[in-house]
C-alpha positions as CSV (number, residue, x, y, z in Angstrom):
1,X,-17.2,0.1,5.4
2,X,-17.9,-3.3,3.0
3,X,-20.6,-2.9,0.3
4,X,-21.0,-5.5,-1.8
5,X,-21.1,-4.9,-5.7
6,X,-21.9,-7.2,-8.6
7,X,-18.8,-8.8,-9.2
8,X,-16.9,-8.1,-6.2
9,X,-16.4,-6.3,-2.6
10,X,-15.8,-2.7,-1.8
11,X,-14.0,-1.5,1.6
12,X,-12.5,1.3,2.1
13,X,-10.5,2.1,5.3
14,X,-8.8,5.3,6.7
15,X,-5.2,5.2,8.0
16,X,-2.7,7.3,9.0
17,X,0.4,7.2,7.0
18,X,3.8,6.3,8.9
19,X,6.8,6.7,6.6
20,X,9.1,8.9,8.4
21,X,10.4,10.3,5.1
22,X,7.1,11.0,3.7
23,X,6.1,9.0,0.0
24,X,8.9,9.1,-2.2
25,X,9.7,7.4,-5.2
26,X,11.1,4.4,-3.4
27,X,8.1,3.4,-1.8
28,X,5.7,4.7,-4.3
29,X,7.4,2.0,-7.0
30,X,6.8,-0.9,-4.6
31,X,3.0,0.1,-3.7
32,X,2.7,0.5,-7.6
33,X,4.4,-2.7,-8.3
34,X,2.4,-4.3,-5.1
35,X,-0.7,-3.7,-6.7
36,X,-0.2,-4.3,-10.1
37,X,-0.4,-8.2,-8.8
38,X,-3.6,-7.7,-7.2
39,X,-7.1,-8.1,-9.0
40,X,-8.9,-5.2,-7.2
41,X,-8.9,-1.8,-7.9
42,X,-7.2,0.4,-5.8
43,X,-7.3,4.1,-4.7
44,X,-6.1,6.2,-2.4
45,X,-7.7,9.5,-1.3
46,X,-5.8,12.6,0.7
47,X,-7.7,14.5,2.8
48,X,-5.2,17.2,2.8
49,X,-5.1,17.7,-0.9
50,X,-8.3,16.6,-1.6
51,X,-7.5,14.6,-4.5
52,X,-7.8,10.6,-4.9
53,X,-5.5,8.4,-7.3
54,X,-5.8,4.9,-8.6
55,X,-2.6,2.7,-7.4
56,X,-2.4,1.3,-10.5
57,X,-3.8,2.8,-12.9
58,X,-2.4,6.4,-12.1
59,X,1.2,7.2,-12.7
60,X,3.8,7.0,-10.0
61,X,4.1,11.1,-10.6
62,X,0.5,11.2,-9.3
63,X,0.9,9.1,-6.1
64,X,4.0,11.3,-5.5
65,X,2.4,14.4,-6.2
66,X,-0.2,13.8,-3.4
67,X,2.5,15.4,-1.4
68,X,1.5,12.5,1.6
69,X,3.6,13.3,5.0
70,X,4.2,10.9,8.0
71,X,0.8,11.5,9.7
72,X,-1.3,12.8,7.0
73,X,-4.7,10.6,7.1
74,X,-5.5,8.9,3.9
75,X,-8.4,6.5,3.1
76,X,-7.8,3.5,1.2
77,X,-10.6,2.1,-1.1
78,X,-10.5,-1.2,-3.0
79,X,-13.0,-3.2,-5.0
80,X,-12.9,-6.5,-6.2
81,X,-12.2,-10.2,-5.4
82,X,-9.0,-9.5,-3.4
83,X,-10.2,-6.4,-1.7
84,X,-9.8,-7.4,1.8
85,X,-6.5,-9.0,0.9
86,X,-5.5,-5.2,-1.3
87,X,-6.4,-3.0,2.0
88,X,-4.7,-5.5,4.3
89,X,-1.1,-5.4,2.0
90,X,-1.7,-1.5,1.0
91,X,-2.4,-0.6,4.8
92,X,0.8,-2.4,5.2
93,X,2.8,-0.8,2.9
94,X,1.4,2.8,3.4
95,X,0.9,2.6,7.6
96,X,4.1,1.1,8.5
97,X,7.4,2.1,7.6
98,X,9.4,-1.1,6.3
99,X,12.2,0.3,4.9
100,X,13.2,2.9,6.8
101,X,17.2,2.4,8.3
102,X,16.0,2.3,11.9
103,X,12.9,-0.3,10.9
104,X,13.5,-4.3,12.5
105,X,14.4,-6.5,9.5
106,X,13.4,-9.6,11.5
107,X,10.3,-7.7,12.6
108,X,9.1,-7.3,9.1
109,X,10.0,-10.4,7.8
110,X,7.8,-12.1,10.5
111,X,5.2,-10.3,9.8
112,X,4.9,-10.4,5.9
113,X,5.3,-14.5,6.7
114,X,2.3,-14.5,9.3
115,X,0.0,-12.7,6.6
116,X,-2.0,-14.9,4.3
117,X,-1.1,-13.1,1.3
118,X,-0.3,-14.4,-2.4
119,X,3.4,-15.6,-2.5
120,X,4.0,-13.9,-5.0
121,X,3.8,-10.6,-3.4
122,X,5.0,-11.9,-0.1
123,X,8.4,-12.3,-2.2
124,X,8.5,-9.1,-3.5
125,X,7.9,-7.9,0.0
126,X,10.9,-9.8,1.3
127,X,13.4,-9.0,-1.5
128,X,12.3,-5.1,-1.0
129,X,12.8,-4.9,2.6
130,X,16.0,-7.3,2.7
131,X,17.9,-5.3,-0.3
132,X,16.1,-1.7,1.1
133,X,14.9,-1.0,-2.8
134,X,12.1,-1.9,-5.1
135,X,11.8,-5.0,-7.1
């Protein structure tokens, strides 16, 4: 769904969430840190709980306590100038599971490299997945 605001976009998309080991402190610092880097706001809603956080505004306590299992379906809103660029890396991060032991190093390294997002962030991305913890 895209509606346009004043200053800004708003989509919101709804994924299915693929970490194997549910979200954790480990992932939950890099999504954190992922989008304190990007311009849009960013939340993500539960179905099963009901309940909705802000990425980066919220604590990582409140992500974790969201209680969010491999499968559980989860929609993804963000608003602002980067929006489509925050759901892409977000979807990433939450749909996939990059850093599990059994995940394809080379496989997420290509893919992180074939995305057009900020360097910056690709970086972060990298250094996560290669050394398995947050940066």
């Amino acid at each position: 769904m895209i509606n346009f605001k004043y200053m800004g976009k708003k989509l919101e998309k709804s994924i299915n969430f693929g970490h194997k080991n549910g979200l954790h402190i480990r992932p939950g610092q890099i999504i954190k840190s992922i989008s304190e880097k990007l311009l849009s706001e960013i939340h993500l809603f539960s179905k099963k709980k009901n309940s909705k956080v802000n990425i980066k505004k919220d604590g990582l306590i409140e992500i974790i306590l969201l209680e969010i299992i491999k499968g559980d379906e989860l929609i993804l809103t963000a608003e602002g100038e980067d929006a489509e660029n925050a759901i892409d890396i977000m979807e990433y991060l939450l749909a996939r599971d990059p850093y599990h032991i059994e995940t394809n190093i080379n496989e997420e390294l290509e893919i992180i490299k074939n995305k057009n997002w900020n360097e910056e962030i690709k970086k972060i991305l990298v250094d996560s997945i290669i050394n398995n913890k947050p940066k």
